[in-house]
C-alpha positions in Angstrom: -22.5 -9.2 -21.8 -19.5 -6.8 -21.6 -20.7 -3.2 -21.7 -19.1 -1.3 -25.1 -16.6 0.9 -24.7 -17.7 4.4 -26.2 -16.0 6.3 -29.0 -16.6 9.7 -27.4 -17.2 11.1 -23.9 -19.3 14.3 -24.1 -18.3 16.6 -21.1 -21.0 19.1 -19.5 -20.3 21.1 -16.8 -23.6 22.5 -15.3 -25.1 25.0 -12.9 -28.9 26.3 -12.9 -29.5 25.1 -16.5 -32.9 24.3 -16.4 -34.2 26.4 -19.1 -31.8 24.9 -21.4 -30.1 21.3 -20.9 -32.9 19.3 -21.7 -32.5 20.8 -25.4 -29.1 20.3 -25.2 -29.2 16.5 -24.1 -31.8 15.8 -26.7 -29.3 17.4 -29.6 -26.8 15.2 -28.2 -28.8 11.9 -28.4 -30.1 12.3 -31.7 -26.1 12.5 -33.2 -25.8 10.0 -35.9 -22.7 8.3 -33.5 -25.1 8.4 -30.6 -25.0 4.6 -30.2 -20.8 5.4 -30.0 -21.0 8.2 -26.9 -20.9 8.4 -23.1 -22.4 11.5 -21.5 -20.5 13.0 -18.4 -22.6 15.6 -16.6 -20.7 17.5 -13.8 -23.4 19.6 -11.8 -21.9 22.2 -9.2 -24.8 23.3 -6.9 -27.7 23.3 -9.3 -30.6 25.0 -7.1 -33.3 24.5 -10.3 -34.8 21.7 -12.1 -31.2 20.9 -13.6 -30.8 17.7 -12.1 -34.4 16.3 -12.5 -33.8 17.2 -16.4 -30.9 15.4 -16.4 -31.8 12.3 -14.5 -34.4 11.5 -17.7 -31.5 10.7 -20.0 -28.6 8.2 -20.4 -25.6 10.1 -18.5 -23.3 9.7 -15.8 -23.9 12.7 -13.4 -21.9 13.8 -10.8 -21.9 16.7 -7.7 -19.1 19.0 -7.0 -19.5 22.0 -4.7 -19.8 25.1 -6.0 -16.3 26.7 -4.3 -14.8 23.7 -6.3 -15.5 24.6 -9.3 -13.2 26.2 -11.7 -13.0 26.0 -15.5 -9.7 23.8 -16.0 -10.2 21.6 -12.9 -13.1 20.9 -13.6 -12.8 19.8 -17.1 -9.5 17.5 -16.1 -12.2 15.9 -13.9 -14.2 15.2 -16.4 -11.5 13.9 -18.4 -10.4 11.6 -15.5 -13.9 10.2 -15.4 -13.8 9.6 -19.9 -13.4 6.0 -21.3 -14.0 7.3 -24.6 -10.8 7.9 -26.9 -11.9 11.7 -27.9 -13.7 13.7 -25.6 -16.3 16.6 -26.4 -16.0 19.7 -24.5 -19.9 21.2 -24.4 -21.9 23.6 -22.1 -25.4 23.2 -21.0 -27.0 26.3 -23.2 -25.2 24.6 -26.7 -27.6 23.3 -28.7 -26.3 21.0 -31.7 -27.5 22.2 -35.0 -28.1 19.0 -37.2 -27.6 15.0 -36.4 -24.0 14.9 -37.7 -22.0 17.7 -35.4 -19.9 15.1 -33.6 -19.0 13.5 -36.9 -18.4 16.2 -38.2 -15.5 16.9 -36.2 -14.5 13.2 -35.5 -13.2 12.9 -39.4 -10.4 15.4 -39.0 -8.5 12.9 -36.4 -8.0 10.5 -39.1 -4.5 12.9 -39.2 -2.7 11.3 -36.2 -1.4 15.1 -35.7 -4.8 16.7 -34.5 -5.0 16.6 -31.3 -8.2 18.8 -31.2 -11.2 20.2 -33.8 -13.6 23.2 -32.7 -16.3 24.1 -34.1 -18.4 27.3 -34.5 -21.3 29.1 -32.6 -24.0 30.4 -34.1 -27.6 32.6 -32.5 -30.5 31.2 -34.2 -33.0 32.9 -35.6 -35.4 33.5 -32.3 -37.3 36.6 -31.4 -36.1 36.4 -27.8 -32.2 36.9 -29.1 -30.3 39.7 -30.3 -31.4 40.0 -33.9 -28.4 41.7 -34.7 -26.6 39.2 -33.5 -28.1 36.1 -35.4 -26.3 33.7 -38.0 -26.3 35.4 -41.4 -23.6 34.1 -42.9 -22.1 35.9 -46.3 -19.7 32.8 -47.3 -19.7 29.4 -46.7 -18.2 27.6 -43.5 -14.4 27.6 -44.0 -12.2 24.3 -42.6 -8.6 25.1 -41.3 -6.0 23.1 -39.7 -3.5 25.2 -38.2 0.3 23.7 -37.0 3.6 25.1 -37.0 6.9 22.9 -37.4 8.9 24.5 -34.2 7.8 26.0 -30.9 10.2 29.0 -32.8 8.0 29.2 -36.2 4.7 29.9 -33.6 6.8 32.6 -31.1 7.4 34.3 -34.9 3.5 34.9 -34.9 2.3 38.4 -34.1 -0.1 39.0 -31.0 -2.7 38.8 -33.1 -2.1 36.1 -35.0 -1.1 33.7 -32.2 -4.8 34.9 -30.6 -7.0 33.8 -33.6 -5.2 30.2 -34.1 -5.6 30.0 -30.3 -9.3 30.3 -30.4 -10.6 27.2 -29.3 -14.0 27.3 -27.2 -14.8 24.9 -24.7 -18.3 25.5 -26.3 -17.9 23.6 -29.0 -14.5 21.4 -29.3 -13.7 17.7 -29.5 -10.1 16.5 -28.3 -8.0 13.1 -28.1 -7.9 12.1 -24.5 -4.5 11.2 -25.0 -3.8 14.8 -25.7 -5.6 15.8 -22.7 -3.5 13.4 -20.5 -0.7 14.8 -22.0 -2.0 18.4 -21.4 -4.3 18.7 -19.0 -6.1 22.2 -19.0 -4.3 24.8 -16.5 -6.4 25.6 -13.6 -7.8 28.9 -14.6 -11.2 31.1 -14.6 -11.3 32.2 -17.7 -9.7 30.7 -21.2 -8.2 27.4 -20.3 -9.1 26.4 -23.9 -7.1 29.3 -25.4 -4.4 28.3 -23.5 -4.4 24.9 -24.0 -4.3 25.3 -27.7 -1.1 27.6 -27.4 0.5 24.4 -25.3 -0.5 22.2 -27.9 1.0 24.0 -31.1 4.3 24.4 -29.1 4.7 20.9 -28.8 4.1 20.5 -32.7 0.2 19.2 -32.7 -2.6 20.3 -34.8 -5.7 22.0 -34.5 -8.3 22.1 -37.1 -11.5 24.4 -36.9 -14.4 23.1 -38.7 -16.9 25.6 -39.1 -19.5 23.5 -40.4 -19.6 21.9 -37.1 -22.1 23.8 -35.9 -23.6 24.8 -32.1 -26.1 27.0 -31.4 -25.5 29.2 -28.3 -26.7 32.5 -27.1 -26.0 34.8 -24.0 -28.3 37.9 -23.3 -26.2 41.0 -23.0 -26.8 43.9 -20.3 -24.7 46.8 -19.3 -22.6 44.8 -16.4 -22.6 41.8 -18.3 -20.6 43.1 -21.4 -18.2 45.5 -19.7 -17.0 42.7 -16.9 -17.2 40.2 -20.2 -15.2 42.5 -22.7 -13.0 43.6 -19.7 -11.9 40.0 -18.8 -10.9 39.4 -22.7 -9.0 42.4 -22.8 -7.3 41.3 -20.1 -6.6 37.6 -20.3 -5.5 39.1 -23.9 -3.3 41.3 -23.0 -1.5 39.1 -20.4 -1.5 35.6 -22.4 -0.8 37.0 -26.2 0.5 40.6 -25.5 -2.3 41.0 -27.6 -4.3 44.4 -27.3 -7.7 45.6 -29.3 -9.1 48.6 -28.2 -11.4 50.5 -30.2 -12.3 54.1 -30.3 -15.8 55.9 -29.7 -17.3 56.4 -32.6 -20.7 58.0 -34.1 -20.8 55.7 -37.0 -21.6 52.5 -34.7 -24.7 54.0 -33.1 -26.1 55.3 -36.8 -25.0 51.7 -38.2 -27.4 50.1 -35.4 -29.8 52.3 -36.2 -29.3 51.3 -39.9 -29.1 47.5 -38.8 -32.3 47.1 -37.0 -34.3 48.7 -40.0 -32.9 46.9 -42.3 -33.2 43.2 -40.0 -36.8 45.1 -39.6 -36.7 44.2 -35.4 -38.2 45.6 -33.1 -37.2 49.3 -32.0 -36.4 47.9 -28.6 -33.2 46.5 -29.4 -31.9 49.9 -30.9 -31.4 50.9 -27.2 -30.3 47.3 -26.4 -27.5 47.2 -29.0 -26.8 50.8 -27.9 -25.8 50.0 -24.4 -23.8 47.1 -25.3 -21.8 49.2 -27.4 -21.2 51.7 -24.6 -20.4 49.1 -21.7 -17.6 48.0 -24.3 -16.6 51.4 -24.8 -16.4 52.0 -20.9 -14.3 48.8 -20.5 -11.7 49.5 -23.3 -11.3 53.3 -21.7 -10.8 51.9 -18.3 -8.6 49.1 -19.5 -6.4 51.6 -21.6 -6.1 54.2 -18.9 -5.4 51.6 -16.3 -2.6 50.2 -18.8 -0.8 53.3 -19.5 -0.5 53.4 -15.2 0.7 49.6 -15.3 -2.3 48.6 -13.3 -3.9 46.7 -15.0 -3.9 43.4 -12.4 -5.5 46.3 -9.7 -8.2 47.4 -12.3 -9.2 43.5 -13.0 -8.9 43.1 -9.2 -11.1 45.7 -8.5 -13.6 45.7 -11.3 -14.1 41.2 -11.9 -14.6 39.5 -8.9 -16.1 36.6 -10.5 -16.2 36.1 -14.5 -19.5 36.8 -15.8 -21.7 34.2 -16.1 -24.0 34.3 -19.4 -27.9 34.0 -19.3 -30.1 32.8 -21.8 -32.7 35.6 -21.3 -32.5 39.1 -18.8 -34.3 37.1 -15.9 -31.8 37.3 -13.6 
């Protein structure tokens, strides 16, 4: 008997995921379209139990060396490797948050205009994560498609604006293949989803961001973490959107953690935790605006980010 054809490739590009991608894979094969979906695992060195996780579910794996990997490259190979007509874009520490993510996303292609849907992140309620970081959300999830007539009407955007209808995560996204083909991600280290979207709006697609489409997904913050993190989005900013956010020191944000944790009612711990995160971002958007106003900026991210960071679930490093 012919093998079916799947509705939807699922994309996963992994490294030393142990603690994670067996969660992951489990979310993904309990999706109400599971009996619809291929599973493309793309391991790059994994020196854990990554691949023995992996090798006890339903998926196509496959080995790259780690030099070879790279954020758009390797997602193109992934896309080459597809038979489904849309493809889901997910990372091994994404954890679906009910049985109906993928089709959650898969009813906004019914517009033959979409060309892609991302959905939203959220930190669950865990003791091990950043309490002041978990999912308390004050309205419900919002749906927006976003697409502009000319590549003219989308240049009229400001910085800004072109940045947040850019903001697609490779995190949580589902495309059509055909729009990959026709766009394949740029080979980049950083934001080849970003960028892909702004390729996509000029040629007169749309995007639609469902936030009820829902992953969970959580990296532990540290000092050298946050400032190479917060650096590398100033930057890739700056030089992609002309877009520029820097905020001042203030008081105010270390009395509002203060504030936060006793009202969240955590543990003291993460007053100092929250604290340090605030001032790694605070070193990075001083260096990055002194290093601006000397037009040297490429030496500064030269210098300072000689690989992106790499999130962890936890501080074991």
């Amino acid at each position: 008997m012919k093998k079916k054809t799947p509705l939807i490739s699922i994309v996963i590009p992994t490294k030393n995921g142990g603690k994670t991608i067996k969660n992951c894979l489990s979310a993904i094969f309990n999706q109400s379209v599971k009996n619809n979906i291929e599973l493309i695992v793309i391991d790059s060195g994994s020196t854990d139990d990554t691949v023995e996780i992996i090798n006890q579910f339903p998926v196509r794996l496959y080995h790259i060396k780690p030099e070879d990997f790279n954020h758009g490259d390797t997602r193109n190979y992934g896309v080459s490797l597809a038979q489904g007509e849309f493809i889901v874009m997910t990372v091994q520490d994404a954890i679906a948050t009910d049985a109906y993510w993928l089709e959650k996303m898969l009813k906004h292609f019914n517009d033959p205009k979409v060309m892609a849907v991302g959905g939203q992140q959220v930190v669950p309620h865990h003791k091990d994560k950043n309490p002041h970081a978990w999912y308390r959300p004050v309205s419900k999830p919002k749906t927006e498609k976003f697409s502009f007539k000319s590549i003219e009407d989308f240049k009229k955007l400001s910085p800004k604006e072109k940045r947040s209808v850019c903001g697609l995560d490779d995190v949580n996204a589902m495309y059509r293949k055909s729009a990959l083909k026709e766009i394949p991600f740029k080979r980049i280290a950083y934001g080849e989803d970003m960028l892909w979207a702004k390729d996509t709006y000029e040629k007169g697609y749309s995007i639609v961001f469902d936030m009820n489409s829902k992953v969970e997904h959580y990296h532990y913050e540290h000092f050298a973490y946050t400032y190479k993190l917060t650096l590398t989005d100033l930057y890739f900013n700056f030089k992609h959107f002309n877009y520029l956010k820097i905020k001042k020191p203030s008081i105010k944000k270390f009395l509002l953690i203060i504030y936060r944790n006793f009202k969240y009612k955590s543990n003291v711990e993460w007053i100092l935790h929250n604290w340090k995160i605030h001032l790694a971002k605070q070193k990075a958007y001083k260096d990055f605006a002194k290093a601006l106003k000397k037009n040297e900026i490429d030496q500064l991210f030269n210098e300072k980010i000689k690989t992106i960071p790499i999130g962890q679930q936890n501080d074991q490093y």
